[in-house]
mmCIF file as Biopython writes it, N, C-alpha, C and O atoms, coordinates in Angstrom:
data_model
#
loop_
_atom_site.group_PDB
_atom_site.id
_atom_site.type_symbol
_atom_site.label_atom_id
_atom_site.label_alt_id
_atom_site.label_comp_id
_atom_site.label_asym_id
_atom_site.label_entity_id
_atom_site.label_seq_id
_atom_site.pdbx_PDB_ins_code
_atom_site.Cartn_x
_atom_site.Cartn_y
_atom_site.Cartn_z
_atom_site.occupancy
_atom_site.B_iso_or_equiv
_atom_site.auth_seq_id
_atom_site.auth_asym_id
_atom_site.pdbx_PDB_model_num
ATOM 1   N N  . UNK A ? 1  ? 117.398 52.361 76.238 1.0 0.0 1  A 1 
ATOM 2   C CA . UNK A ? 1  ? 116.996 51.798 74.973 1.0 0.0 1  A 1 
ATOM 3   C C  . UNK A ? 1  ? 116.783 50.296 75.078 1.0 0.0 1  A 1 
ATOM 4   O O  . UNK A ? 1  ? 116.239 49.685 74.159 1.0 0.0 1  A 1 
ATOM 5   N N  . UNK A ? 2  ? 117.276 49.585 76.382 1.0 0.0 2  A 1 
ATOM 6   C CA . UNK A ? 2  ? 117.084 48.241 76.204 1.0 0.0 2  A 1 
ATOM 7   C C  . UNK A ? 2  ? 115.804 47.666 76.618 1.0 0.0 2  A 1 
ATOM 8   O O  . UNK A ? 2  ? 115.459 46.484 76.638 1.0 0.0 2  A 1 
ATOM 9   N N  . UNK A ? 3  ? 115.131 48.780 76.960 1.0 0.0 3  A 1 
ATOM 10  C CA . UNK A ? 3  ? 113.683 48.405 77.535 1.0 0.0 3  A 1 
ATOM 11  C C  . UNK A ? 3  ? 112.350 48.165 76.471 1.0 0.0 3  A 1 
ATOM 12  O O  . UNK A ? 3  ? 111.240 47.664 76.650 1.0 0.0 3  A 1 
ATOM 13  N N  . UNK A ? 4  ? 113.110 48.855 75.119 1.0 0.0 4  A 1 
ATOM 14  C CA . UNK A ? 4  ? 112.262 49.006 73.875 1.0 0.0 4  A 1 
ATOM 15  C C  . UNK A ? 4  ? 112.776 47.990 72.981 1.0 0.0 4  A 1 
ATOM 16  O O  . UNK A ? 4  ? 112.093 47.532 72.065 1.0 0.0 4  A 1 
ATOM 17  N N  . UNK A ? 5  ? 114.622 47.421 73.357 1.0 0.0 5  A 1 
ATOM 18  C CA . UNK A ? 5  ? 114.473 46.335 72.420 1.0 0.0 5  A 1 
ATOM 19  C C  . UNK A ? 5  ? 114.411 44.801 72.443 1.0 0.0 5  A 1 
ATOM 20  O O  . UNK A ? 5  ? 114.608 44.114 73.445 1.0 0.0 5  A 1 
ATOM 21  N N  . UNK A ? 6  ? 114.119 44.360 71.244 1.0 0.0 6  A 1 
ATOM 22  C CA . UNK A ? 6  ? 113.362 43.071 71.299 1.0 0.0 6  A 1 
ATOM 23  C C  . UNK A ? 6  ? 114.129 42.459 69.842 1.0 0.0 6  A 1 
ATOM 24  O O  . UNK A ? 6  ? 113.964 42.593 68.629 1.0 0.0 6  A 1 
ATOM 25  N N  . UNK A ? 7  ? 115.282 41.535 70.978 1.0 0.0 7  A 1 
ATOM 26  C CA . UNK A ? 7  ? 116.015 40.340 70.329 1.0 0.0 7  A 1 
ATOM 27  C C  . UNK A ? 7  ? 115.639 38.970 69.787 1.0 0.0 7  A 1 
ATOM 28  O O  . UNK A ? 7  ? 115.666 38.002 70.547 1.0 0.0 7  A 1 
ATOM 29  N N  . UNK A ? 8  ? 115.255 38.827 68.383 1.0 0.0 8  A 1 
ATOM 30  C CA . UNK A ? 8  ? 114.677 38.108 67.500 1.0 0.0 8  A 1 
ATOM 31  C C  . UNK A ? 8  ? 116.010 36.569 67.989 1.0 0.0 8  A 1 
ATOM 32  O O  . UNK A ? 8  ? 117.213 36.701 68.217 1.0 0.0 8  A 1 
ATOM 33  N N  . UNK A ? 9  ? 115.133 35.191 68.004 1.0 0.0 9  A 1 
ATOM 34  C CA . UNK A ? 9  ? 115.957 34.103 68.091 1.0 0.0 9  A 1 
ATOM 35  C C  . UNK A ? 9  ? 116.110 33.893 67.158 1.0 0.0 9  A 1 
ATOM 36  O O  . UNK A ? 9  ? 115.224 34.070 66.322 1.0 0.0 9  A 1 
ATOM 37  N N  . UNK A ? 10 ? 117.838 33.202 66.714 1.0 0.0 10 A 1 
ATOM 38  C CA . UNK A ? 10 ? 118.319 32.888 65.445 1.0 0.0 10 A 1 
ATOM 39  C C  . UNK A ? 10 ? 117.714 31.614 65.143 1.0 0.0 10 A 1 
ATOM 40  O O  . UNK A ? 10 ? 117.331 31.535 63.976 1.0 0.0 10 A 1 
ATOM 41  N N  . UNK A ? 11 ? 117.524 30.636 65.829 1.0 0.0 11 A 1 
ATOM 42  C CA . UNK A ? 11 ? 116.871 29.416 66.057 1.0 0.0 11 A 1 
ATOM 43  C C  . UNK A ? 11 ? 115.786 29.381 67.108 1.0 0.0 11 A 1 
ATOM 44  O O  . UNK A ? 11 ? 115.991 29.271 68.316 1.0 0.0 11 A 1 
ATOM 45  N N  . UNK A ? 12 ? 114.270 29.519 66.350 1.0 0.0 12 A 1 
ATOM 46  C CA . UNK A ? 12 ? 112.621 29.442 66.793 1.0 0.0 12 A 1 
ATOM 47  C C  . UNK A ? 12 ? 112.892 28.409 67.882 1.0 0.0 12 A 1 
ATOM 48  O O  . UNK A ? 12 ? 112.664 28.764 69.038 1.0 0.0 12 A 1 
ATOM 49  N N  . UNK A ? 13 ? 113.377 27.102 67.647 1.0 0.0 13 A 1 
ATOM 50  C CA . UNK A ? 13 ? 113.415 25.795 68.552 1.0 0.0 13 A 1 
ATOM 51  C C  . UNK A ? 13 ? 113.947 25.885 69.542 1.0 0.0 13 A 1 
ATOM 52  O O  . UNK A ? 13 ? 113.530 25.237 70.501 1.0 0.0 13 A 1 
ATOM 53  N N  . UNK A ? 14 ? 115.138 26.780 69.667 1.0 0.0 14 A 1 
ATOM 54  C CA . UNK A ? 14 ? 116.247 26.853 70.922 1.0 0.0 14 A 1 
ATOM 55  C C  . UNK A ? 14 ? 116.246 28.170 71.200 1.0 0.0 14 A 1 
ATOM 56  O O  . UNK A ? 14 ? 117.402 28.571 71.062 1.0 0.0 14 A 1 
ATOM 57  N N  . UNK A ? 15 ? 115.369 29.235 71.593 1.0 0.0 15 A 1 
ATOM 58  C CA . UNK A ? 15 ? 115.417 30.235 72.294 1.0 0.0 15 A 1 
ATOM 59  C C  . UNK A ? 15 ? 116.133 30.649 73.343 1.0 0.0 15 A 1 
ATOM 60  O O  . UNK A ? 15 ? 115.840 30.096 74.403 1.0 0.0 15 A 1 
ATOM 61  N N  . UNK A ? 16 ? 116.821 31.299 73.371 1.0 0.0 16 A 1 
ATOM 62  C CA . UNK A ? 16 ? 118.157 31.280 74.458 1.0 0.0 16 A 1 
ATOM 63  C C  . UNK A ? 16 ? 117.444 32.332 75.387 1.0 0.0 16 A 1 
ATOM 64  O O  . UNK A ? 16 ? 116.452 32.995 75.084 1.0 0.0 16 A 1 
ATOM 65  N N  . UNK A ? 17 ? 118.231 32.365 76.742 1.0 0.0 17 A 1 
ATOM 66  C CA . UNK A ? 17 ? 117.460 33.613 78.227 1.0 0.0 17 A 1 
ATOM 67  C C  . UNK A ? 17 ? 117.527 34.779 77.436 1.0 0.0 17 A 1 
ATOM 68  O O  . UNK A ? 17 ? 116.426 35.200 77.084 1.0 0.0 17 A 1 
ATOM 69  N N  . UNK A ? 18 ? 118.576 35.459 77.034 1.0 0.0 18 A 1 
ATOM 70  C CA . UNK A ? 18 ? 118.822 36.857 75.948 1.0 0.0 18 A 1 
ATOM 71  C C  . UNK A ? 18 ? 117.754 37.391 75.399 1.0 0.0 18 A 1 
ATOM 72  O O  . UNK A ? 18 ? 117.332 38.537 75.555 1.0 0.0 18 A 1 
ATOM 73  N N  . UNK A ? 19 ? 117.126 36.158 74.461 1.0 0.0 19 A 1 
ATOM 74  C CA . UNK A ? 19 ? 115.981 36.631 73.489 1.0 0.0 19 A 1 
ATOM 75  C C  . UNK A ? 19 ? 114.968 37.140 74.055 1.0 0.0 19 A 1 
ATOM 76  O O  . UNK A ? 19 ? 114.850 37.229 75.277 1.0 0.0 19 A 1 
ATOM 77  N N  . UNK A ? 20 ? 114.191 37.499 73.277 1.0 0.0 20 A 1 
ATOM 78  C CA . UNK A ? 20 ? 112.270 38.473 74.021 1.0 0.0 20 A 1 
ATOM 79  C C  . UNK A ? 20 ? 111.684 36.807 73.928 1.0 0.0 20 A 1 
ATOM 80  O O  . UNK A ? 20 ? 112.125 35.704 73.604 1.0 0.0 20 A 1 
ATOM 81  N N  . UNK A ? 21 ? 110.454 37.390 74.413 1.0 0.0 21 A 1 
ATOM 82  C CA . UNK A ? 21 ? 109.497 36.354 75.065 1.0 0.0 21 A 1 
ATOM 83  C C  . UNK A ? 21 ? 108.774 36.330 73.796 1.0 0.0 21 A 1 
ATOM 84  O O  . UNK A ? 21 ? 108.846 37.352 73.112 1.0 0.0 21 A 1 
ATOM 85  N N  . UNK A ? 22 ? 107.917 35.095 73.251 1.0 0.0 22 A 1 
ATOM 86  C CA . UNK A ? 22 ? 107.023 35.172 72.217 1.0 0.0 22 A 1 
ATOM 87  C C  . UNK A ? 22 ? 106.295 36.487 72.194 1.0 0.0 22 A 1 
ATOM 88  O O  . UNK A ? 22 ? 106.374 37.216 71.205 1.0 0.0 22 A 1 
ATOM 89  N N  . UNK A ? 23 ? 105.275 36.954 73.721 1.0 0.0 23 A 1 
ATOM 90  C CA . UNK A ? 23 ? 104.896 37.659 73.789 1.0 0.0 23 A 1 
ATOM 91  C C  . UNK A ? 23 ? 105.231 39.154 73.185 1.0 0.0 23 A 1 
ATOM 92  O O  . UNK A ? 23 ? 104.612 39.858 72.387 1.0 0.0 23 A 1 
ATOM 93  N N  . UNK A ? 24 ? 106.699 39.382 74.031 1.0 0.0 24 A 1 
ATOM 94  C CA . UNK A ? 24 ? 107.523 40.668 73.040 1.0 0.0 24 A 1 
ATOM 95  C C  . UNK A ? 24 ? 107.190 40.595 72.007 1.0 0.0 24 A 1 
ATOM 96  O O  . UNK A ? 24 ? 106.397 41.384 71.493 1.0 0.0 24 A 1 
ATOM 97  N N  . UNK A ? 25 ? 107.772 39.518 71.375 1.0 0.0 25 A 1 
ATOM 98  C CA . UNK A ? 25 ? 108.356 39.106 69.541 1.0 0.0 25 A 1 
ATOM 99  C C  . UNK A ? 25 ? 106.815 39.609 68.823 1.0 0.0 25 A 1 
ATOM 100 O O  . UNK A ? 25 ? 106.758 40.226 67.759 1.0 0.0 25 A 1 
ATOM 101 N N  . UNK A ? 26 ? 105.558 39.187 69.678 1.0 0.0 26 A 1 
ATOM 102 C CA . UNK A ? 26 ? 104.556 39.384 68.627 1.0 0.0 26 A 1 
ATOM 103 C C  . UNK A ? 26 ? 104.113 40.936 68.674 1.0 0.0 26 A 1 
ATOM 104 O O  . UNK A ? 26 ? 103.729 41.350 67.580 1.0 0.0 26 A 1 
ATOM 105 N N  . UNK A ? 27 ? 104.088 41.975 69.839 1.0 0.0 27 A 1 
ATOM 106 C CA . UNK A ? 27 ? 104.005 43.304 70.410 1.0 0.0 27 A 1 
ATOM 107 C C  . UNK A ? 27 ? 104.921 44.099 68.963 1.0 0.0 27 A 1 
ATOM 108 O O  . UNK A ? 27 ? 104.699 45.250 68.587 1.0 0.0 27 A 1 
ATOM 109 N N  . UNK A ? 28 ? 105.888 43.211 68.372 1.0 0.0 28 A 1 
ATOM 110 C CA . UNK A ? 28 ? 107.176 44.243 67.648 1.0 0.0 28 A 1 
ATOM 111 C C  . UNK A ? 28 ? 106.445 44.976 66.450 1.0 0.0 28 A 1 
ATOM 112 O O  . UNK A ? 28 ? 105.569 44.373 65.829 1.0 0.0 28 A 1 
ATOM 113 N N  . UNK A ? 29 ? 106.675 45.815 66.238 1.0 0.0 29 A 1 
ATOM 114 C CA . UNK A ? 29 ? 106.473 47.204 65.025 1.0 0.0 29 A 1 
ATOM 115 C C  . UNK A ? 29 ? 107.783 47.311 64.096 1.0 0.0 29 A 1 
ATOM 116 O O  . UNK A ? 29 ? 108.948 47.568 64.399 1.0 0.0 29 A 1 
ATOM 117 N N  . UNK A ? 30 ? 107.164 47.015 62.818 1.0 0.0 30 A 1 
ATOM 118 C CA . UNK A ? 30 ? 108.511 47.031 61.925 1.0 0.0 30 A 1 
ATOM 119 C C  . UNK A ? 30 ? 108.570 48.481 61.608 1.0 0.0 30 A 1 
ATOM 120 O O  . UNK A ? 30 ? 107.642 49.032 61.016 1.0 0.0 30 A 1 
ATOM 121 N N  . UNK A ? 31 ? 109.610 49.094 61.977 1.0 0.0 31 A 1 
ATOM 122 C CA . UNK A ? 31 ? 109.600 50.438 61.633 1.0 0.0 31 A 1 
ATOM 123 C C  . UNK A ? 31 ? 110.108 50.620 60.161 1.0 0.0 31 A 1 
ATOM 124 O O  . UNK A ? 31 ? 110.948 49.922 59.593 1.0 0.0 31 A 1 
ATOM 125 N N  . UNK A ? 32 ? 109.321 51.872 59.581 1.0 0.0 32 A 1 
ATOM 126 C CA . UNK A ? 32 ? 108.988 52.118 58.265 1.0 0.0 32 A 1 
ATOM 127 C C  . UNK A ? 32 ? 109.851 53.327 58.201 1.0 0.0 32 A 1 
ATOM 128 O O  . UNK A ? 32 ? 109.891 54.103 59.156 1.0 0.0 32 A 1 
ATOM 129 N N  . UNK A ? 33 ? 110.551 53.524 57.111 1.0 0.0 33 A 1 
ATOM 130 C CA . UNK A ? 33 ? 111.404 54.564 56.727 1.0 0.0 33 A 1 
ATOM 131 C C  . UNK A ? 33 ? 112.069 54.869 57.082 1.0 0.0 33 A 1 
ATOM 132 O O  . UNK A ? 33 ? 112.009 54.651 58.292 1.0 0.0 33 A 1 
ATOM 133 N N  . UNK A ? 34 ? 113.420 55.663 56.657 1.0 0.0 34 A 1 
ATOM 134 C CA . UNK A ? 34 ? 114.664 56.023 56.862 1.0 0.0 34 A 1 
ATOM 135 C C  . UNK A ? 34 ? 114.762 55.933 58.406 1.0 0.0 34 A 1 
ATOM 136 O O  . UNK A ? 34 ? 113.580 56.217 58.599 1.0 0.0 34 A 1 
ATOM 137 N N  . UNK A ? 35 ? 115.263 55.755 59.672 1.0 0.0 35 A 1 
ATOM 138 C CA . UNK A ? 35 ? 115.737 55.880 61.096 1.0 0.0 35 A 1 
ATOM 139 C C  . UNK A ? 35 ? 116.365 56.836 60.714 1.0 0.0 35 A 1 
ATOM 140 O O  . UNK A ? 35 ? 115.797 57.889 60.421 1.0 0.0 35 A 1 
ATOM 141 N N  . UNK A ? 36 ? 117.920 56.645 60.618 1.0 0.0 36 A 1 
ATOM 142 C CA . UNK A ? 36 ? 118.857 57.874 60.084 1.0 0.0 36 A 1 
ATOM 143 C C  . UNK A ? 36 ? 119.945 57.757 58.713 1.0 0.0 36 A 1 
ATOM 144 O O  . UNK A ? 36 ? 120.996 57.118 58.660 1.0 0.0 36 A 1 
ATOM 145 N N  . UNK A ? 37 ? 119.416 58.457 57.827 1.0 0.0 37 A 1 
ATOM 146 C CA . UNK A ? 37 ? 120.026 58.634 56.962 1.0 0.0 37 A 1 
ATOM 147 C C  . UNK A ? 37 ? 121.361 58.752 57.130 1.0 0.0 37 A 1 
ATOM 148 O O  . UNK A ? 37 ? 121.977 59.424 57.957 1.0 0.0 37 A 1 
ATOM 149 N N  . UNK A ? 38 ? 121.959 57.666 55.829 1.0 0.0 38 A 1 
ATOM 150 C CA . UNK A ? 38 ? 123.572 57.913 55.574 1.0 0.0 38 A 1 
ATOM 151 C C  . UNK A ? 38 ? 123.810 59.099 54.779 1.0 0.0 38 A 1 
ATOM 152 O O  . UNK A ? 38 ? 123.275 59.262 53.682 1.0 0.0 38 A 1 
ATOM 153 N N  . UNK A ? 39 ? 124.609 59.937 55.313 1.0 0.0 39 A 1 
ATOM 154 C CA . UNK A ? 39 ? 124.881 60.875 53.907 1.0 0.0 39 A 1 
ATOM 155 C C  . UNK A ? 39 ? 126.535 60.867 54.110 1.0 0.0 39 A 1 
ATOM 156 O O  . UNK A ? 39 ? 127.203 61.116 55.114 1.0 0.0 39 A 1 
ATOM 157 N N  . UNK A ? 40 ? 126.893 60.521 52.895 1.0 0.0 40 A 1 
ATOM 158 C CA . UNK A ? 40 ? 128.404 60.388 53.097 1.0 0.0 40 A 1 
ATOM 159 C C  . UNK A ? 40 ? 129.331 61.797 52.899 1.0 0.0 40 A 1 
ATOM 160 O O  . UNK A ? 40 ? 128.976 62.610 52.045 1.0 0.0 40 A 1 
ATOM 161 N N  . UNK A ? 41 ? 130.369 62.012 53.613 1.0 0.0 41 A 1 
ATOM 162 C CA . UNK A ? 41 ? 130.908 63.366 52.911 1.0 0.0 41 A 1 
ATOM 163 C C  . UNK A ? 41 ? 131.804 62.973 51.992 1.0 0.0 41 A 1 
ATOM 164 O O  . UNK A ? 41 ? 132.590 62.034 52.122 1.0 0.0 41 A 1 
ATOM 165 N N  . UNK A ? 42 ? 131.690 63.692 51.050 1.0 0.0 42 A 1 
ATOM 166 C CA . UNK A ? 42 ? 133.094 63.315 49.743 1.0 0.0 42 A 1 
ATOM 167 C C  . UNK A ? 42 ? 134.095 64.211 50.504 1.0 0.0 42 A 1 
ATOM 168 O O  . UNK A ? 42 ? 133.623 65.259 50.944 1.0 0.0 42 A 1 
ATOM 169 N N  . UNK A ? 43 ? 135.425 63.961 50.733 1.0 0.0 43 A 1 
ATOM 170 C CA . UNK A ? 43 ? 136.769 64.484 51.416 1.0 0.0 43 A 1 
ATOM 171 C C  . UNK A ? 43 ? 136.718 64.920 50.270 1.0 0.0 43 A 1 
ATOM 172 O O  . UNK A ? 43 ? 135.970 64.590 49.350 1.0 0.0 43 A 1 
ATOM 173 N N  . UNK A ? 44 ? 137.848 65.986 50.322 1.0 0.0 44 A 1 
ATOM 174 C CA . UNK A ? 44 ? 137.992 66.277 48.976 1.0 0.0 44 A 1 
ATOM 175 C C  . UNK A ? 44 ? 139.839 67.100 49.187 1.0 0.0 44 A 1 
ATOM 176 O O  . UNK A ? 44 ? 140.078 68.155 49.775 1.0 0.0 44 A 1 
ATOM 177 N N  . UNK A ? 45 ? 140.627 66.383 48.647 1.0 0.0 45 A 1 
ATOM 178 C CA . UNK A ? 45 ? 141.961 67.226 48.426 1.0 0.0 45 A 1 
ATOM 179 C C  . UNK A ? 45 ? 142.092 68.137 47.750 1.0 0.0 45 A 1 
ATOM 180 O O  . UNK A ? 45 ? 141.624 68.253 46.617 1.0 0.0 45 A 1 
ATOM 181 N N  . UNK A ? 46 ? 142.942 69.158 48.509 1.0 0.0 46 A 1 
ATOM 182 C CA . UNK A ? 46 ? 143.375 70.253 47.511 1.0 0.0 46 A 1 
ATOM 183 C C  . UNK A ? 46 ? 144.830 70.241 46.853 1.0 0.0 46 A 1 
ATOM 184 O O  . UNK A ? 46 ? 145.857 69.794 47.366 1.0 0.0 46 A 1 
ATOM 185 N N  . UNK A ? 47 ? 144.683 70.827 45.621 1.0 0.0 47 A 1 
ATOM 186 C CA . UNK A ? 47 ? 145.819 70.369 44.624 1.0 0.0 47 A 1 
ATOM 187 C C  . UNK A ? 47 ? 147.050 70.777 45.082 1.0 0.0 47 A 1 
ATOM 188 O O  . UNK A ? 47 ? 147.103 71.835 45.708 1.0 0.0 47 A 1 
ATOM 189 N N  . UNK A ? 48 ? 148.015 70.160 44.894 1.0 0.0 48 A 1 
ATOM 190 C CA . UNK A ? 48 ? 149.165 70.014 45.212 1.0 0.0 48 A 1 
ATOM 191 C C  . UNK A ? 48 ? 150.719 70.133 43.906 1.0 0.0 48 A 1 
ATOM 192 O O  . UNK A ? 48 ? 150.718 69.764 42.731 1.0 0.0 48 A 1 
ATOM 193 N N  . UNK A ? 49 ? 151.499 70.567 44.448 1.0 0.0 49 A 1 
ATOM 194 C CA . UNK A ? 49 ? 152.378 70.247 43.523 1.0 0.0 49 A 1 
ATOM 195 C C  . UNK A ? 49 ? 153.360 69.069 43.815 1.0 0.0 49 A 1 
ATOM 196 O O  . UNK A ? 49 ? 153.384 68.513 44.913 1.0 0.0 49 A 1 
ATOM 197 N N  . UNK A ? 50 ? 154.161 68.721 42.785 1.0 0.0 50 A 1 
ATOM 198 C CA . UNK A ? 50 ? 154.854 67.824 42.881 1.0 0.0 50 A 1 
ATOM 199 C C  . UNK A ? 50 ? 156.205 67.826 43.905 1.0 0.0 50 A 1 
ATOM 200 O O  . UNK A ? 50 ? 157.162 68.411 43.398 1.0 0.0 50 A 1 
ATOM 201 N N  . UNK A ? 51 ? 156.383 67.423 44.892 1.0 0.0 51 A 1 
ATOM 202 C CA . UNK A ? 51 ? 157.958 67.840 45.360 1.0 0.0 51 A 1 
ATOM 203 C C  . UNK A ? 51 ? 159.296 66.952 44.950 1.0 0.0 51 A 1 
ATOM 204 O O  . UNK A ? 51 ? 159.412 65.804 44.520 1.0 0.0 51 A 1 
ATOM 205 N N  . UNK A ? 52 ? 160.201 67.929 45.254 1.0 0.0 52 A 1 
ATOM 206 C CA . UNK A ? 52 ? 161.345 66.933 44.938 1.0 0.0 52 A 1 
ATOM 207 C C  . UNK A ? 52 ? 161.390 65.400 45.356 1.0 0.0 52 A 1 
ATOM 208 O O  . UNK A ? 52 ? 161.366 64.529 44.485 1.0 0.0 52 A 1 
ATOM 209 N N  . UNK A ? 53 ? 161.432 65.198 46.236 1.0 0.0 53 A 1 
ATOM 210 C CA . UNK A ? 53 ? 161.252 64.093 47.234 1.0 0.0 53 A 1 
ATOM 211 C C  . UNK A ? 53 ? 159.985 62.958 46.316 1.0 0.0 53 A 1 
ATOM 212 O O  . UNK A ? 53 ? 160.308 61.772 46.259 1.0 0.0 53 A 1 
ATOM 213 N N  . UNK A ? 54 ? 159.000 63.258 45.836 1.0 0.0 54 A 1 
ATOM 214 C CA . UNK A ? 54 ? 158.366 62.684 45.393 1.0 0.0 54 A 1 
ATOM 215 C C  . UNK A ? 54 ? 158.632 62.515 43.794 1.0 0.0 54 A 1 
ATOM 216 O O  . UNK A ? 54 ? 158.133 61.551 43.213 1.0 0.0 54 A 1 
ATOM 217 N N  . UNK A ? 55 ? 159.464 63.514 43.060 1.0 0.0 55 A 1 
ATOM 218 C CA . UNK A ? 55 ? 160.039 63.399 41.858 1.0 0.0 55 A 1 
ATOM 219 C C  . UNK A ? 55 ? 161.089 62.130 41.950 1.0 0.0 55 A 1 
ATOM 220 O O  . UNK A ? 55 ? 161.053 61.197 41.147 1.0 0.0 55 A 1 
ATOM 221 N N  . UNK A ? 56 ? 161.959 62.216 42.958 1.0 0.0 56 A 1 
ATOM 222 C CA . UNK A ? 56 ? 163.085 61.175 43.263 1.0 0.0 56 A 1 
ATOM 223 C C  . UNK A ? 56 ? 162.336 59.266 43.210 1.0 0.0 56 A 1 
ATOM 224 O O  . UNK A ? 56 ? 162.872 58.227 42.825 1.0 0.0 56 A 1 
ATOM 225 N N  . UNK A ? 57 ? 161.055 59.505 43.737 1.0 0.0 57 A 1 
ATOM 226 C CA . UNK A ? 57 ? 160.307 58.133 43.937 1.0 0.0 57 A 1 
ATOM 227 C C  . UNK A ? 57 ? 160.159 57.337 42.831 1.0 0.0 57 A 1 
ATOM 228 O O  . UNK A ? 57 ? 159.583 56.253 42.923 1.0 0.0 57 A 1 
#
């Protein structure tokens, strides 16, 4: 994957060795739409009763 990516400089003036080459930087494709969707799971507890131990609290 590091052959496809292309590290934007935080500072245009001081381009560090790390970053892509202008050349890269101008080649880049802003990719459009979802990559991978978040889908969150809701956990979900099952009901419980009260125990002693937790009555005492």
């Amino acid at each position: 994957y590091k052959s496809k990516l292309i590290l934007f400089p935080l500072k245009t003036a001081k381009p560090k060795k790390t970053d892509s080459t202008p050349q890269e930087i101008a080649l880049a494709q802003q990719m459009k739409g979802v990559a991978m969707p978040h889908i969150p799971k809701a956990r979900k507890e099952k009901a419980r009763g009260i125990s002693k131990r937790q009555k005492k609290y």
